[in-house]
C-alpha positions, 0 to 999 in steps of 0.5 A: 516392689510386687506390692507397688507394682500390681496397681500400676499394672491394672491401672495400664489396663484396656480400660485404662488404655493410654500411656505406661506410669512406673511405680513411685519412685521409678522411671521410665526410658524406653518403650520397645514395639515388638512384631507379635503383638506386644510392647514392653515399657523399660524402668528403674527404681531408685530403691534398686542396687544399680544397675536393675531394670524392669520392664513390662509387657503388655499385649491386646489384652493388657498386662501381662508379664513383669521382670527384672533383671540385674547389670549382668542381665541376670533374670532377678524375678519375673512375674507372670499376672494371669493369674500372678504367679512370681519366680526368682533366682536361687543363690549361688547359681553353678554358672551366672549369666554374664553379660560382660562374659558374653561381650568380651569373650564372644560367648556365655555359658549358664547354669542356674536354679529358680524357684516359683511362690507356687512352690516350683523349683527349676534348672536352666542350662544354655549359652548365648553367643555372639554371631558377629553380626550387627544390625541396625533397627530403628536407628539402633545398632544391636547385635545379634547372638545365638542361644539356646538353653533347656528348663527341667523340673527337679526330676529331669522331666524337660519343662521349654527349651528353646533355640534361636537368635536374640539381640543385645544393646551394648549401652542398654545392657541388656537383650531382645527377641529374635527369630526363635523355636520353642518346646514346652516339652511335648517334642514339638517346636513352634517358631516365633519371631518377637523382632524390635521394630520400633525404640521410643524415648523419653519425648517420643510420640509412642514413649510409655504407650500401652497398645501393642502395634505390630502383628496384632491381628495374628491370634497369640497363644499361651506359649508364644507370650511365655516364648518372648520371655527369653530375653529377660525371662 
């Protein structure tokens, strides 16, 4: 999948600027414009188990991010492209994260290991929650959770934590971003707010669009793009 994707990507590029195409054998069903200048393009693909999707980030300067998560909205793989660096999930996690756990319980509990082709092994350790409350953007009705979760090296050493609230689309099966804080370890929180603003469908004007809309004259820095990831790493 890595091998197919990459081209694709770096053909959305600024200089190829225009409308997102999934990879042979995928689709696009939604596009989501986010406040803090970026926009992802959701996919699936045909030669996925059922129930994983992807999604693709993008912001002023192009591609930036790529992730896949399973139907319990496990973080599968995620692939940071500046330089490509690609993190997937260890078998056997202490805890999965369970969508379903999370809708019919109120809340979910995780535990998990991840490992980088860098040779980067962490451990995650967080909840999410269900706040009881539900708004409604765009047209979409989304509720809204709680969460918080911790990333440490193999020696303890913390690498992020973050805080904050998220949404989650109920039919989608999956999250969004929310107002939030994030540490990357040096003890100090920077806040962020990567809201949905705006859901483009297949026939929409603004459906598989590349180029950010919201927020984009604010300066990103590194963290805040890692920051977004919470949703679906």
């Amino acid at each position: 999948m890595k091998a197919l994707a990459l081209p694709f990507l770096l053909a959305a590029s600024p200089a190829f600027a225009g409308s997102f195409v999934a990879p042979e054998g995928c689709a696009t069903y939604l596009t989501v414009q986010s406040r803090g200048c970026y926009v992802a393009n959701y996919y699936t693909c045909e030669a996925d188990p059922a129930g994983h999707k992807w999604r693709a980030d993008f912001d002023q300067e192009g591609p930036f991010f790529l992730s896949r998560i399973d139907d319990e909205t496990q973080w599968i793989e995620s692939i940071e492209l500046n330089p490509v660096v690609t993190q997937t999930l260890d078998a056997n996690p202490d805890d999965p994260a369970s969508f379903s756990t999370l809708v019919e319980t109120g809340r979910d509990d995780f535990i998990f290991e991840l490992s980088k082709d860098t040779g980067e092994h962490s451990k995650v350790r967080g909840y999410d929650r269900l706040t009881g409350k539900t708004v409604t953007i765009d047209g979409v009705t989304l509720d809204e959770t709680e969460f918080e979760y911790t990333e440490t090296d193999a020696a303890g050493t913390i690498l992020r934590r973050a805080r904050g609230n998220e949404y989650i689309s109920r039919d989608w099966r999956m999250f969004f971003s929310g107002a939030s804080e994030w540490d990357d370890g040096n003890g100090g929180w920077l806040p962020m707010d990567g809201h949905p603003v705006k859901f483009f469908r297949p026939g929409d004007k603004g459906f598989e669009s590349t180029q950010p809309i919201f927020d984009c004259d604010a300066v990103l820095s590194q963290l805040s793009k890692e920051g977004l990831t919470h949703d679906q790493l």
